[in-house]
DRENDO-1510 file (C-alpha; in Angstrom, 1 decimal, always signed):
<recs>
REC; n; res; u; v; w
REC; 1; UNK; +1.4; -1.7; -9.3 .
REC; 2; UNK; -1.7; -3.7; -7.8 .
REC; 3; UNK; -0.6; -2.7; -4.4 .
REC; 4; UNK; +0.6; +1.2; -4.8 .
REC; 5; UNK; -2.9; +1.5; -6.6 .
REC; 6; UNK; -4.8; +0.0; -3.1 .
REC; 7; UNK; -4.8; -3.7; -3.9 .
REC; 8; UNK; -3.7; -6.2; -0.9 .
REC; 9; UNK; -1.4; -9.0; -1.9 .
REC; 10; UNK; -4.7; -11.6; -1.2 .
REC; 11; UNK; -6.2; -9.9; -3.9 .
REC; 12; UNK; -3.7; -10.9; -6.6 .
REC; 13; UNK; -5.2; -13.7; -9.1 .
REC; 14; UNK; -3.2; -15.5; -11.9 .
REC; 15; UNK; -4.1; -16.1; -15.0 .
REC; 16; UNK; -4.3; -19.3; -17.0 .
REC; 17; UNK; -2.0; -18.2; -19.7 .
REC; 18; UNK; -0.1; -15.1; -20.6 .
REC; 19; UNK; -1.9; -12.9; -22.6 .
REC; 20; UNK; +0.7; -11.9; -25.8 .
REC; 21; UNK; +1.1; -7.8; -25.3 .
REC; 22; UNK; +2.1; -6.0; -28.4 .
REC; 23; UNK; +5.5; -4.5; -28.7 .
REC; 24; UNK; +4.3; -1.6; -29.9 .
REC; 25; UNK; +2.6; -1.0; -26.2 .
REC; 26; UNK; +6.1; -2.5; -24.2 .
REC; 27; UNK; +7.9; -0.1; -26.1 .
REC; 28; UNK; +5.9; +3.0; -24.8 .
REC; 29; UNK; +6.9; +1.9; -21.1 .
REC; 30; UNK; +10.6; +2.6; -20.2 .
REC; 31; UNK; +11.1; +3.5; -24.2 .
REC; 32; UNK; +14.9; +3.9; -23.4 .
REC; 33; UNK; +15.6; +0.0; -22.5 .
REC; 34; UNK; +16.6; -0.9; -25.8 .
REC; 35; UNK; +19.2; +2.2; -25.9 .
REC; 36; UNK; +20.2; +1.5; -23.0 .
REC; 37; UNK; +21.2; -2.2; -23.7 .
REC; 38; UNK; +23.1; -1.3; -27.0 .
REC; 39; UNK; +25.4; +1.5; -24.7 .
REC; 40; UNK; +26.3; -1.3; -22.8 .
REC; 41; UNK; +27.1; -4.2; -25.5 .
REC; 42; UNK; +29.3; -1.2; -27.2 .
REC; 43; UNK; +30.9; -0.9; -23.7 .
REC; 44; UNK; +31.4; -4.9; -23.7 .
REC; 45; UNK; +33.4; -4.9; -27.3 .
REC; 46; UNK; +35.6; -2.8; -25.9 .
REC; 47; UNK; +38.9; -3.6; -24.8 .
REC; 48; UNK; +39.8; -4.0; -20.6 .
REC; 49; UNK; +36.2; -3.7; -19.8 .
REC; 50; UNK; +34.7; -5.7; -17.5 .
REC; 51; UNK; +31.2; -7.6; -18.1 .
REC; 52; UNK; +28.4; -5.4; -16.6 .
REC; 53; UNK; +26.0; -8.7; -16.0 .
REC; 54; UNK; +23.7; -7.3; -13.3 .
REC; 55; UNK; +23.1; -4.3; -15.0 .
REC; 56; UNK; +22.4; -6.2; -18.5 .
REC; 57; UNK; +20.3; -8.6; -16.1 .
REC; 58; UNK; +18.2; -5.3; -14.3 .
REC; 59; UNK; +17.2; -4.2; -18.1 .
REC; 60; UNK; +15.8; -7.8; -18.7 .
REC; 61; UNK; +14.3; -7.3; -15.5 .
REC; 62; UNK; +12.7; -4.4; -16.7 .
REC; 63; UNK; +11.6; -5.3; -20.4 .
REC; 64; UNK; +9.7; -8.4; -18.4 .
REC; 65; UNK; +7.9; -5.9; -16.1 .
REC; 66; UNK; +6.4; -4.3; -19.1 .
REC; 67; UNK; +4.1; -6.9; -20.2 .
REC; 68; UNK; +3.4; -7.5; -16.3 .
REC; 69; UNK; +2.3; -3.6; -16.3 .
REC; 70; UNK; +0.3; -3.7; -19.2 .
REC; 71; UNK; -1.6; -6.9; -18.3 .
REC; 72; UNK; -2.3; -6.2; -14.8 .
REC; 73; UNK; -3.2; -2.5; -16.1 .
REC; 74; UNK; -5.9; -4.0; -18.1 .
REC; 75; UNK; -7.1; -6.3; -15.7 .
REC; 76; UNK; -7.3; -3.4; -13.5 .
REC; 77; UNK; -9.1; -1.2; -15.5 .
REC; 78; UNK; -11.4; -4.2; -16.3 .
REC; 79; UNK; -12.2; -5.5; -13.1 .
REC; 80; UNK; -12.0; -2.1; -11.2 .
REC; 81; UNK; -13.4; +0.8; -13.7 .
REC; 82; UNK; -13.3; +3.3; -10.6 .
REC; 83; UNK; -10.0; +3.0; -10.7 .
REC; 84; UNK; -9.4; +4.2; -14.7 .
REC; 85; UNK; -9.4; +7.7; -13.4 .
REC; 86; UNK; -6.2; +6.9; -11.8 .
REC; 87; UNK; -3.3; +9.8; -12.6 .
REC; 88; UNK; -1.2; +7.1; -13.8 .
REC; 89; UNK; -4.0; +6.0; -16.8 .
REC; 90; UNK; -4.5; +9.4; -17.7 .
REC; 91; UNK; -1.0; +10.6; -18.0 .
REC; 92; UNK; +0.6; +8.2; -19.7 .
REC; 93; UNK; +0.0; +7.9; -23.4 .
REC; 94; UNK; +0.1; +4.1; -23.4 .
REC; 95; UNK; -3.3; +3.9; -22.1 .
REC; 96; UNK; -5.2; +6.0; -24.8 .
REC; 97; UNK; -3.3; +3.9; -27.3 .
REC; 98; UNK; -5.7; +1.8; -29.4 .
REC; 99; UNK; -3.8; -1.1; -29.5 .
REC; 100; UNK; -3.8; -1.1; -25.4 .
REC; 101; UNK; -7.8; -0.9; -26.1 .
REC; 102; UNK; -7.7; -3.7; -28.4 .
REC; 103; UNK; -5.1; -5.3; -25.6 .
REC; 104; UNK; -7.3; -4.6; -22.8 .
REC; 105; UNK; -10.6; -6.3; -25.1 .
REC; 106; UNK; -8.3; -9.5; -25.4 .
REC; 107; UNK; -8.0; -9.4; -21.4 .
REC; 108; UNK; -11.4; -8.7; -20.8 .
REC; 109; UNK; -12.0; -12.5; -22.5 .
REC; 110; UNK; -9.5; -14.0; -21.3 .
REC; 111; UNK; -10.6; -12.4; -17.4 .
REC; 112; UNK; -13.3; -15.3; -17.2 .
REC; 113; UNK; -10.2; -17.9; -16.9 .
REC; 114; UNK; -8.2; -16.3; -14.2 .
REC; 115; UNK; -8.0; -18.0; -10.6 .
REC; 116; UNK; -6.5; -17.5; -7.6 .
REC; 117; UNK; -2.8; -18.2; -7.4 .
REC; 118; UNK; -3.0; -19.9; -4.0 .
REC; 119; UNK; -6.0; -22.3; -5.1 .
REC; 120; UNK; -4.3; -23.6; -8.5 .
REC; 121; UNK; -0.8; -24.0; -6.9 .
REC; 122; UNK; -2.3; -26.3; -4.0 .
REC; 123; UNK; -4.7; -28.0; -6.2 .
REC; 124; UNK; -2.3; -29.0; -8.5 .
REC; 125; UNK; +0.6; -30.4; -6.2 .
REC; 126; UNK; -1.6; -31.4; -3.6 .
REC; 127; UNK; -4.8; -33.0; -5.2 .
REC; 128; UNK; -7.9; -32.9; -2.9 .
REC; 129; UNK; -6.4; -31.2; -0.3 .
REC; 130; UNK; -8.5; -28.5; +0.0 .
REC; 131; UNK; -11.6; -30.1; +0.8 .
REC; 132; UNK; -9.8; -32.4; +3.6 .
REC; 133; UNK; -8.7; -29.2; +5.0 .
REC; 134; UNK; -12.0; -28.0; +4.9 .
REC; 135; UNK; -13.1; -31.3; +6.4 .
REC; 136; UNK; -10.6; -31.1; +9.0 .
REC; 137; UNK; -12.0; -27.7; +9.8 .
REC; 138; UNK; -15.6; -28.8; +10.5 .
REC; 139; UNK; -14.3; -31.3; +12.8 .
REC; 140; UNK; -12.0; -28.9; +14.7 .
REC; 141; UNK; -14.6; -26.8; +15.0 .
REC; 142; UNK; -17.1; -29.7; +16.2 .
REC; 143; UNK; -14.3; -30.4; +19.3 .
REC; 144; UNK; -13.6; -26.8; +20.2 .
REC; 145; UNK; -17.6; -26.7; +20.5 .
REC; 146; UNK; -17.3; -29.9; +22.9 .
REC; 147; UNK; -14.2; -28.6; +24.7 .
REC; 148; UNK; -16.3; -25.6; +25.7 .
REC; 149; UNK; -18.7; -27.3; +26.7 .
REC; 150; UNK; -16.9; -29.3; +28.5 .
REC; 151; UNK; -14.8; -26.1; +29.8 .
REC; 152; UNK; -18.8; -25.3; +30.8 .
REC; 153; UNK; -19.6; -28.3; +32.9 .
REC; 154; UNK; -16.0; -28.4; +34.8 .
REC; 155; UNK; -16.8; -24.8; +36.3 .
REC; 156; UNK; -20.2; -25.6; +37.3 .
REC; 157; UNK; -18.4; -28.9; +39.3 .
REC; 158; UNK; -15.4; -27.2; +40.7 .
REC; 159; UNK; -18.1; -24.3; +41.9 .
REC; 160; UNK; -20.4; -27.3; +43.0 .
REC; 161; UNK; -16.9; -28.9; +45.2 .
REC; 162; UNK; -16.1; -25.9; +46.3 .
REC; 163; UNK; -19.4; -24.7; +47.6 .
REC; 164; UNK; -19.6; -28.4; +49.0 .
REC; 165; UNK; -16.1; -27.9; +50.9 .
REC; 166; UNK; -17.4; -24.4; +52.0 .
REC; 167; UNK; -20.3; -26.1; +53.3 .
REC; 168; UNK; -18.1; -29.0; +55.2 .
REC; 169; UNK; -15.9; -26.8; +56.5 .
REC; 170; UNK; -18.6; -24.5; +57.8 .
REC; 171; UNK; -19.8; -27.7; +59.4 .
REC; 172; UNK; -16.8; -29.2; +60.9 .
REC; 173; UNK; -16.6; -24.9; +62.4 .
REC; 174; UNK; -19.5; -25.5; +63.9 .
REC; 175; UNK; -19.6; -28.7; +65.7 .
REC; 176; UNK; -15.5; -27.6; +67.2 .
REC; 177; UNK; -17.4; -24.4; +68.2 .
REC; 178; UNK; -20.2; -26.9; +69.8 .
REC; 179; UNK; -17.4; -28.9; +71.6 .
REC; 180; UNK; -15.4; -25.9; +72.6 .
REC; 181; UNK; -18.3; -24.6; +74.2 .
REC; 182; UNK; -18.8; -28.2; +75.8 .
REC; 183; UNK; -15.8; -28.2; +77.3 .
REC; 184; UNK; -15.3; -24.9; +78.3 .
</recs>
């Protein structure tokens, strides 16, 4: 949803906890789920039928997504309020609902204890590794300064030799263009 609405994937954030969504709100997105489910566990009782697991598995799937909707809906609307006038939050009726207010009040709290997914996951299983990486950044960056530097005085020699051999040879032209003429 993040994406299709303009997000990029770097600007997804995690939050701390779930925030409970009422079922009153899941039930207003994909409202035939539940129907759905009982059609098939009447199709499973009866006899010679073979077990539909991906398709039980795919509504699951679905009844998950609603609370990941509704939350990063809030969020959205929260964090982005340009983006309330959105077709989406003014077509569907879940989003004049006041519970999804009360919902999206609950989110706008709980907003202050979000962080970024990439931060938490590295902190936690790696501890401290983000300021060595930093560190080892500075010091990259302090060689790659010296390398060009470096880079810098090995032209200025190689032009220095080779204006030196240009020279010698220019020379060493001269003086068997002196003895040719002494001889001949």
């Amino acid at each position: 949803m993040r994406i299709l609405a303009g997000f990029l994937l770097s600007d997804m954030h995690w939050l701390k906890w779930d925030i409970d969504v009422p079922d009153c709100l899941k039930k207003q997105i994909f409202p035939w789920i539940e129907e759905e489910a009982e059609k098939l566990h009447r199709y499973h009782r009866q006899p010679d039928t073979t077990h539909h697991y991906t398709a039980c598995c795919f509504l699951d799937y679905l009844k998950a997504l609603r609370t990941v909707i509704l939350q990063d809906a809030a969020a959205m609307m929260i964090l982005h309020p340009e983006r309330v006038m959105h077709n989406v939050f003014q077509c569907h009726k879940v989003f004049k609902d006041p519970q999804f207010e009360a919902f999206k009040e609950n989110m706008k709290a709980t907003l202050g204890t979000a962080y970024d997914k990439n931060s938490i996951t590295v902190e936690q299983v790696l501890p401290g590794v983000t300021s060595r990486l930093n560190n080892m950044c500075q010091k990259f960056g302090s060689i790659e300064h010296r390398m060009e530097k470096y880079q810098k005085e090995t032209i200025k020699a190689i032009d220095l030799c080779r204006t030196k051999i240009s020279q010698s040879f220019m020379a060493a032209s001269l003086v068997m263009d002196d003895g040719a003429d002494a001889d001949g």
